[in-house]
C-alpha positions in Angstrom: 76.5 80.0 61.7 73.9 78.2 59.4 75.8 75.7 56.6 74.3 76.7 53.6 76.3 73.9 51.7 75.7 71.5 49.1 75.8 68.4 51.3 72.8 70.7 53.8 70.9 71.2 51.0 70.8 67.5 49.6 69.8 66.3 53.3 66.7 68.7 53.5 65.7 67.1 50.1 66.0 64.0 51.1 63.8 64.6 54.3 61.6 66.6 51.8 61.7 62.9 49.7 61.1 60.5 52.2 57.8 62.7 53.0 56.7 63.0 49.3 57.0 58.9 49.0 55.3 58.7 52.1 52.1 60.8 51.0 50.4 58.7 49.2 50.2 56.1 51.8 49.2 58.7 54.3 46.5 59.6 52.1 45.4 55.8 51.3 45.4 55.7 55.0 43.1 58.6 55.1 40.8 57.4 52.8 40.5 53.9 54.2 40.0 55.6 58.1 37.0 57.5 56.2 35.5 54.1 54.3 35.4 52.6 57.5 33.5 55.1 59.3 31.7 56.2 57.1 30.0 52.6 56.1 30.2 51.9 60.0 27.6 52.8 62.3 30.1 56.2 63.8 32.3 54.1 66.2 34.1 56.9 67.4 37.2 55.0 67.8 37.3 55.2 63.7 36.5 58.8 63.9 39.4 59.5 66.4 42.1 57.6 63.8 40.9 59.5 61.0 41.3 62.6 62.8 45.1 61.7 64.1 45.8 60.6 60.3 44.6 64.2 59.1 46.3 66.0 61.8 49.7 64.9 61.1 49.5 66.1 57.3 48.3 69.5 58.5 51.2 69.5 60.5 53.7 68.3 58.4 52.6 69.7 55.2 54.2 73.4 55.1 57.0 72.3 57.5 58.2 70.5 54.2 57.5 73.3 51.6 53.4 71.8 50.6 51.6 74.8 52.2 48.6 74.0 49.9 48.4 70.4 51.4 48.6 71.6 55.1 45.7 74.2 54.2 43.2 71.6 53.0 44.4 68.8 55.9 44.2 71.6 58.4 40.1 72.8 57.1 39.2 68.5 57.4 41.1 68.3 60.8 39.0 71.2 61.7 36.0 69.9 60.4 36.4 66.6 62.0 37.4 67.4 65.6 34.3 69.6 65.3 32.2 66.6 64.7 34.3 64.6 67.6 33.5 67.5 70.4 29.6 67.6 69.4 27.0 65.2 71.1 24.7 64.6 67.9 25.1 62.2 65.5 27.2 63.3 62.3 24.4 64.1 59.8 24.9 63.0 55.9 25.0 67.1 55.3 28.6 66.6 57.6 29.2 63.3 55.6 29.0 65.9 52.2 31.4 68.2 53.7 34.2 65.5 54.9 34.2 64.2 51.2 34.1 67.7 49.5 37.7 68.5 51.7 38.3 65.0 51.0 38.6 66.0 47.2 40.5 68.9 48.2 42.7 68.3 49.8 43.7 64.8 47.1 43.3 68.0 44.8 46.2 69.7 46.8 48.7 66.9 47.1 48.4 66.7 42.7 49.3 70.5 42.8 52.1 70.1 45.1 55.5 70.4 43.4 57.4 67.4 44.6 60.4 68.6 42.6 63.9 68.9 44.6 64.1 72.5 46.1 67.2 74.1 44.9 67.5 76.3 48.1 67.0 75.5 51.7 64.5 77.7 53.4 65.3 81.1 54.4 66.7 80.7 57.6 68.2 84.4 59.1 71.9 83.8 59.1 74.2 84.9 61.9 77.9 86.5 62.1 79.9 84.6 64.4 81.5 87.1 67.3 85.0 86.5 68.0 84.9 83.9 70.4 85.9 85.4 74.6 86.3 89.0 73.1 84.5 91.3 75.1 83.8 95.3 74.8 83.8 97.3 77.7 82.5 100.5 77.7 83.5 102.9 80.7 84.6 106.8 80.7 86.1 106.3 84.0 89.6 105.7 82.5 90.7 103.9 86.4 87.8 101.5 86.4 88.1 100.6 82.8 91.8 100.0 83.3 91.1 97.7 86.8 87.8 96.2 85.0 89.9 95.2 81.8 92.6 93.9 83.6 90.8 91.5 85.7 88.7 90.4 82.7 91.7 89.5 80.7 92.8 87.9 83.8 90.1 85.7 83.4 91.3 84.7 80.0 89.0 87.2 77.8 90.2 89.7 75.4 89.1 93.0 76.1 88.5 95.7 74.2 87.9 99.0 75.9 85.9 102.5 74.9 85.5 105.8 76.4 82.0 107.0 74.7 79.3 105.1 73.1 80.1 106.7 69.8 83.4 104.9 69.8 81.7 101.4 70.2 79.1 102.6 67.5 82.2 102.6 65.0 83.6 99.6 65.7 80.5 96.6 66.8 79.9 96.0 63.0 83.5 95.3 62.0 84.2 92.9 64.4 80.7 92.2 66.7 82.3 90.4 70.4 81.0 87.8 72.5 79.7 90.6 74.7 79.5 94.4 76.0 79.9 95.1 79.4 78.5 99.0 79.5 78.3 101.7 81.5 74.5 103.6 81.8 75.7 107.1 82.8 78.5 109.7 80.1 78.4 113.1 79.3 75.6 112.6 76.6 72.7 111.6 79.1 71.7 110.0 82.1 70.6 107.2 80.1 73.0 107.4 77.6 74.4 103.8 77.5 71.1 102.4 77.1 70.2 104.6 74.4 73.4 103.2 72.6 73.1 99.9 73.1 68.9 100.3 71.8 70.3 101.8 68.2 72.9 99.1 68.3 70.6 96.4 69.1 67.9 97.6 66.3 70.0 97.1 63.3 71.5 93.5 64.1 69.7 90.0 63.0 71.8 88.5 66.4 71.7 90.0 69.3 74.9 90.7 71.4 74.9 90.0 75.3 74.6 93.3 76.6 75.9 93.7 81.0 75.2 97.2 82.7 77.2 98.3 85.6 75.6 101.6 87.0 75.4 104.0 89.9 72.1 104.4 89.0 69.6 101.5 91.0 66.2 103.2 90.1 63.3 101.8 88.2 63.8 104.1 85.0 67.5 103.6 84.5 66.6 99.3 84.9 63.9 99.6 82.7 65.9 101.1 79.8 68.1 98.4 80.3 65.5 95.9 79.7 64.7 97.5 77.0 67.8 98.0 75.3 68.0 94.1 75.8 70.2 94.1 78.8 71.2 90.7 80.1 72.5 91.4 83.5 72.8 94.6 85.5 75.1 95.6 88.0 75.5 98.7 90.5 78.7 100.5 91.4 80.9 99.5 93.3 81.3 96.6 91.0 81.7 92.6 92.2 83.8 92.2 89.3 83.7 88.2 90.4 80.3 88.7 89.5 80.9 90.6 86.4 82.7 87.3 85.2 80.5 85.0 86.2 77.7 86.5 84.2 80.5 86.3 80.7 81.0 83.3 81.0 77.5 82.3 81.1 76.8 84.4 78.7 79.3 83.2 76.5 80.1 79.7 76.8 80.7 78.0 73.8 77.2 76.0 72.8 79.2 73.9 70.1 81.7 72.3 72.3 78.2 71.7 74.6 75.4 72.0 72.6 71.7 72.5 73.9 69.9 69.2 73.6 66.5 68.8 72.8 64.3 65.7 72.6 61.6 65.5 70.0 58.5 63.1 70.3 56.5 63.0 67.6 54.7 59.9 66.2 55.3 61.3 62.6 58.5 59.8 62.0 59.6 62.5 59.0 57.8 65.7 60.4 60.3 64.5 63.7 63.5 64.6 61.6 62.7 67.4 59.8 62.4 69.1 63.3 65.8 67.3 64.0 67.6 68.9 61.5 66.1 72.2 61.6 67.3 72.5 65.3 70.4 71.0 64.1 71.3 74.0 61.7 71.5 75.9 64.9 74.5 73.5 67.0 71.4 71.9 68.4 72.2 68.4 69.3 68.2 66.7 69.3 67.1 63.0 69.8 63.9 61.5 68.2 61.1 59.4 69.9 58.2 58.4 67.5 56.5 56.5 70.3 55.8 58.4 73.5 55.3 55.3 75.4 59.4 54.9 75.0 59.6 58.7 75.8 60.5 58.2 79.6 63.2 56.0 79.0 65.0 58.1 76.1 64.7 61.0 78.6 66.8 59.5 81.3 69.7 58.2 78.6 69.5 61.5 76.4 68.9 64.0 79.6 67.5 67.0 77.2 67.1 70.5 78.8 63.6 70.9 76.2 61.3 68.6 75.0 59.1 69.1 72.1 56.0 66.7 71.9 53.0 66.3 69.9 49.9 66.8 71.6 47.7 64.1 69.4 49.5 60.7 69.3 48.1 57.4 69.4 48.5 55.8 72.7 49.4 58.6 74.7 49.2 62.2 74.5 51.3 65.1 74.8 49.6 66.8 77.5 48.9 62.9 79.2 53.3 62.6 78.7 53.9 66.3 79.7 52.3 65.2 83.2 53.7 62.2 83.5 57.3 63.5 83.0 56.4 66.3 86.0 55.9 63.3 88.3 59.4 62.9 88.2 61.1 66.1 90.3 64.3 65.5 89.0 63.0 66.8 85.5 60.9 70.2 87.3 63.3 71.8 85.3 62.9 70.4 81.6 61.1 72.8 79.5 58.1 71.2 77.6 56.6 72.8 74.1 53.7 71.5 72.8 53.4 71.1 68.8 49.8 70.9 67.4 48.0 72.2 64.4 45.3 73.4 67.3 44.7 76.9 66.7 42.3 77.7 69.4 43.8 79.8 72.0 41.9 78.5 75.5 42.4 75.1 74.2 46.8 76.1 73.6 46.0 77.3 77.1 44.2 74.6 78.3 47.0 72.5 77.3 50.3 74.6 79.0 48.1 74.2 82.1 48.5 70.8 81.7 52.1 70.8 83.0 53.2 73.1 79.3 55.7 76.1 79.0 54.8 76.9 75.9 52.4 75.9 72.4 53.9 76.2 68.8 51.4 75.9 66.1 51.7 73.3 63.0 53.1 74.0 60.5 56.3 75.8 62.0 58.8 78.0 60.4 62.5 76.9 60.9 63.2 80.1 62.4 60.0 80.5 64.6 61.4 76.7 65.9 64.6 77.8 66.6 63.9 81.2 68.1 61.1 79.8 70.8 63.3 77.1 71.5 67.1 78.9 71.9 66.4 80.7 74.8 64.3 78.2 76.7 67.0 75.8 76.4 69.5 78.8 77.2 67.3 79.4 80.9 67.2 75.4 81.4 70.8 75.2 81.3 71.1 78.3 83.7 68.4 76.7 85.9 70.4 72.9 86.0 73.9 74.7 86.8 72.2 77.0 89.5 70.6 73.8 91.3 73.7 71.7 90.6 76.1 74.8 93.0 73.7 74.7 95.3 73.5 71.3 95.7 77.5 70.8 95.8 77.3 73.7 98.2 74.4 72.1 100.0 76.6 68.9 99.9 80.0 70.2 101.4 77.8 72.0 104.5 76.5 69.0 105.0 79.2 67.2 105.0 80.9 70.1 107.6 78.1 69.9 109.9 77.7 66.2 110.1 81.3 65.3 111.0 81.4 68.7 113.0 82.8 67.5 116.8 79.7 69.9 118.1 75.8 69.3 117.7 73.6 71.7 115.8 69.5 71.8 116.0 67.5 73.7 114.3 64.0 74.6 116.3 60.9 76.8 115.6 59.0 78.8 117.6 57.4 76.6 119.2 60.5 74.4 120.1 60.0 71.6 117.8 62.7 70.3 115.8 62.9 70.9 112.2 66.5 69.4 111.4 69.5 68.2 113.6 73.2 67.1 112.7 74.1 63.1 113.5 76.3 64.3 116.6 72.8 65.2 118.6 71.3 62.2 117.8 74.3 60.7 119.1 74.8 62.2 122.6 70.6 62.2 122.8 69.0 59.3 121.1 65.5 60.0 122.1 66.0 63.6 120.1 64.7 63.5 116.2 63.0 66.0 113.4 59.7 66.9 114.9 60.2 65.8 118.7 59.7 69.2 121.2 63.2 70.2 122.1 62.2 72.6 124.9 60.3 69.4 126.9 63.4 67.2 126.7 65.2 69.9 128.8 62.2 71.4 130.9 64.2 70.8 133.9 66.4 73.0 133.1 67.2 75.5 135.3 70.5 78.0 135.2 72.9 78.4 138.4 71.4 81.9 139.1 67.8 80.8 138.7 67.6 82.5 134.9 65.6 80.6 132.1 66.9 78.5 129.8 68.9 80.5 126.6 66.3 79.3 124.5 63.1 80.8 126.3 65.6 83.9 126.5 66.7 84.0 122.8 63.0 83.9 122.0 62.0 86.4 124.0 64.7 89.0 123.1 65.8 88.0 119.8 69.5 87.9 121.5 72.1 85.0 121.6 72.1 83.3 125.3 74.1 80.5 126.2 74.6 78.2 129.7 76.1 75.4 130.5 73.4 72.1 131.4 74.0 69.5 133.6 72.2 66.1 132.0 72.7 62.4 133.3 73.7 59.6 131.5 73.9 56.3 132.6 75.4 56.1 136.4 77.5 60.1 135.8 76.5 63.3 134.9 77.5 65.1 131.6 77.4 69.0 130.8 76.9 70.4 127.5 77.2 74.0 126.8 74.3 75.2 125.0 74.2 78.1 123.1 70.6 80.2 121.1 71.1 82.0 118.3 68.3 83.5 116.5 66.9 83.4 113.3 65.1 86.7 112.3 61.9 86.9 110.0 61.6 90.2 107.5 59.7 92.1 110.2 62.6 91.0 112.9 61.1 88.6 114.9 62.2 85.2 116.1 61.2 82.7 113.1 63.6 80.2 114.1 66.3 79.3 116.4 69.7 77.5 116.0 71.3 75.4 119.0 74.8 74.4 118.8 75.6 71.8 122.0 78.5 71.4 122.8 79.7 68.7 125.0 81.7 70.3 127.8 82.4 67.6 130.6 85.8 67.1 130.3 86.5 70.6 130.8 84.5 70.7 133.2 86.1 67.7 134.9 89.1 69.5 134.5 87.8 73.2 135.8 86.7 71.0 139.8 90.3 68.8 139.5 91.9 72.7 139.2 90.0 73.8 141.7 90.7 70.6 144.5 94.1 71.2 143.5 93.7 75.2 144.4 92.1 74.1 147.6 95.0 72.2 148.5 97.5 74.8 148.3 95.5 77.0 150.0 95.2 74.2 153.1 99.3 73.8 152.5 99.8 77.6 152.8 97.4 78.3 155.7 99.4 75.4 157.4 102.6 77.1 156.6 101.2 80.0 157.9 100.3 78.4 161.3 103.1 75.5 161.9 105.7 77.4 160.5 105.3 81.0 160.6 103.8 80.9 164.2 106.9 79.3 165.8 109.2 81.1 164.4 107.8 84.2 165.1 108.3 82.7 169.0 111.9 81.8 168.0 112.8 85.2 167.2 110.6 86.4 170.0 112.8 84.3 172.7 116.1 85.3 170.5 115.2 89.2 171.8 115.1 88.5 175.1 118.0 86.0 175.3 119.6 89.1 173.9 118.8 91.7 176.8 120.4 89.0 179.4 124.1 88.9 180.5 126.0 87.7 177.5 129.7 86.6 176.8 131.0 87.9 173.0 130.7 84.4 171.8 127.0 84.1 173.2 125.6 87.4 171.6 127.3 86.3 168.5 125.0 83.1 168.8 122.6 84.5 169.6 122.4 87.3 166.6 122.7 84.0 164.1 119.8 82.8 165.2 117.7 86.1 165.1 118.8 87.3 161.9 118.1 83.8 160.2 115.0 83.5 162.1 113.9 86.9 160.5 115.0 86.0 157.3 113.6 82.8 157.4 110.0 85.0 158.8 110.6 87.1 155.8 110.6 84.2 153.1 107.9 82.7 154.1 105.5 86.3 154.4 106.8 86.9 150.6 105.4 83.7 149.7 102.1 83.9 151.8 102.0 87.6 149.9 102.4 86.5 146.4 99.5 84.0 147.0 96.9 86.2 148.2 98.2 88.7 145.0 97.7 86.1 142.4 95.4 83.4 143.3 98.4 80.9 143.0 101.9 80.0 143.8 
């Protein structure tokens, strides 16, 4: 809210002072510019000061309550940059004119009351919403409930209605930080909208409005923009997202204000700028000489910058593109200040690296209002780049101390970014080199192209496994192509995780030797053991049909039924090894 107290009031008319016992040796600086050039021979160089000198009272003038003086300052300036743009010589009829406005405007500054104002200027005061308290606005008595409860979770208060009506009643007794409201009730497809659009009308300050909606179309978005939605949601809600967009929209600008940097070469036009923005919790910094304004950027790091565009020794448009060389500062905001009133020439200017062009002199609430939701955007735009460069960071950090390789290739197989571990296992391998000629060797077991060549030609992930030498051994990476699909679904890139497989594979041929070895043990116990003792038992038969005492065919039975057991044992185990691959 605006301080409207004494102590406000005394520093505007102090600002207001300093500029009244200034004036006179603007003007004396005026008239000596005009001596000089006009008993000179037209040095343009004389008629260039003289034209910054008269600028910066048109500007200043009304921004301090002389509205009078800016008029007259702003007809010579006028006059004068005329004179500056033509080719001819200034004639004495023009030498007349820049003496008659001259007079008039000396005539203006002894008409100006210089006496202290007893009121600040209007400036449209504000009611303060209760600070996290947010209305939500839902008939669907379940989703209100769940919607409430996870928003209080999040540490807002939440006040909840069934009908727009109910809201109606209640937004001017106690206005909140925001509404989060429903499009569709009983009263009209576009009911919420409607609501919000009378609510909106009557109110100086406008509240945050959030839509949730099972409507997506063009008309029902539309009336939202209207009725001065902020964010708009479709059913069924992301209420993470919901809370994201609250406390954006209501993050407490006092405990970090908005800071804007002002460079202007008129020092009190600049602090009367300073402490207009500062009536709005708008923490500012002042540069009176752009050639410093580089420097105070980097300590101060302001999200706007307001600049003179005529200033000796540099100009605004020359800064505005000198601070764009710089892309850390893309997302800065730049407003132009001039008394210029020519619109292709405003234009001409944004162009010149400018967002926006504020004519001199400016009203304090014209000032604030540009500048509030510029500042608001560039404060969005810095925490949005700031995630996704934390985010950026961490995946980063994940896929350079991954244990696997990762390449990214194009179309035409050349690489376009590729994680340390690549590099590692295949020094010769960096951004721009052709990956598809460092393996065109290549050739799968079964004769099949490389997974590449086939994920580019089916849009499909392919993997193999590739045999590669290093040094005196071979290694063998597993490669695998997955596919990156443009909008109209076709191949625009390709990503390549490697992964270095040799070990495994060392292990997969020891298994293997070791499976061979068992099977050379069984087949051996098939034919040294298994073989004999088939002729044991064979010979125990027929030792059996000859003439036998008791004790003999007792023996004799011994050594055929162990023999057969013995037989039996050993086809179990041959059995169970042709049944599972293993012992």
């Amino acid at each position: 809210m605006i301080d409207y107290s004494k102590t406000v009031l005394e520093k505007f008319n102090d600002l207001r002072e300093s500029y009244i016992a200034a004036l006179p040796e603007k003007l004396a600086s005026i008239d000596e510019a005009w001596a000089a050039f006009d008993r000179g021979k037209g040095d343009p160089g004389q008629l260039e000061a003289l034209h910054h000198l008269v600028h910066g009272v048109a500007g200043s003038g009304g921004t301090f309550g002389f509205a009078d003086l800016s008029i007259a300052a702003r007809n010579l300036e006028v006059l004068i940059k005329t004179l500056r743009e033509s080719d001819h010589l200034i004639s004495q009829e023009h030498r007349n004119q820049i003496k008659r406005l001259m007079t008039d405007l000396h005539t203006a500054a002894e008409k100006s009351d210089f006496s202290p104002m007893e009121e600040l200027p209007p400036v449209k005061s504000v009611q303060e919403p209760e600070e996290r308290h947010v209305f939500v606005v839902e008939d669907d008595k379940h989703l209100a409930r769940e919607l409430a409860r996870q928003l209080r979770h999040a540490g807002y208060e939440v006040s909840v209605f069934a009908t727009p009506e109910g809201l109606k009643d209640r937004i001017d007794k106690t206005p909140p930080a925001a509404i989060v409201m429903d499009m569709v009730f009983p009263e009209g497809e576009l009911a919420g909208a409607e609501a919000i659009s009378e609510i909106q009308h009557a109110r100086e300050q406008l509240i945050p409005v959030v839509f949730m909606s099972v409507r997506n179309d063009i008309e029902a978005r539309l009336s939202a923009a209207r009725a001065g939605c902020t964010r708009y949601f479709t059913k069924p809600l992301a209420v993470n997202q919901i809370v994201e967009a609250l406390d954006e929209l209501t993050t407490d600008s006092a405990m970090h204000p908005y800071r804007v940097l002002i460079v202007d070469d008129d020092v009190p036009l600049s602090r009367m700028y300073a402490f207009a923005l500062k009536q709005a919790d708008i923490l500012t910094s002042v540069v009176n000489d752009p050639l410093k304004a580089l420097e105070r950027i980097a300590e101060f790091e302001p999200e706007l910058i307001l600049t003179d565009v005529y200033m000796p020794g540099c100009k605004g448009t020359e800064l505005a593109a000198v601070i764009r060389q710089d892309p850390s500062y893309t997302n800065i905001s730049i407003v132009f200040l001039s008394t210029e009133t020519d619109l292709d020439k405003q234009m001409a200017a944004m162009k010149l690296e400018g967002d926006d062009f504020l004519t001199k002199p400016i009203d304090f609430n014209v000032l604030i209002e540009m500048v509030m939701p510029r500042v608001k955007r560039t404060r969005a735009l810095k925490t949005l780049t700031r995630d996704l460069r934390d985010s950026e960071r961490k995946y980063r950090g994940v896929v350079n101390d991954i244990s696997i390789g990762i390449v990214l290739i194009d179309r035409d197989m050349k690489i376009l970014s590729l994680n340390p571990r690549i590099h590692q296992w295949f020094p010769q391998l960096y951004e721009g080199t052709d990956w598809g000629k460092h393996f065109e060797d290549f050739q799968d077991d079964d004769g099949s192209d490389p997974p590449w060549i086939l994920c580019l030609r089916d849009g499909r992930v392919h993997e193999a496994v590739v045999k590669i030498p290093v040094d005196d051994a071979v290694r063998h990476y597993r490669i695998v192509s997955s596919p990156i699909l443009d909008e109209d679904g076709e191949v625009a890139n390709m990503i390549q995780t490697v992964e270095d497989v040799s070990e495994r594979v060392r292990g997969e041929e020891a298994l293997r030797q070791s499976e061979k070895r068992y099977s050379d043990l069984f087949a051996n116990m098939s034919h040294e053991i298994r073989t004999p003792m088939t002729a044991v038992i064979g010979m125990a038969d027929l030792l059996w049909e000859t003439t036998l005492s008791d004790e003999q065919k007792k023996f004799v039975e011994t050594i055929r039924s162990s023999g057969e057991n013995l037989l039996q044992l050993i086809n179990d185990i041959l059995a169970k090894r042709g049944q599972n691959g293993n012992l």
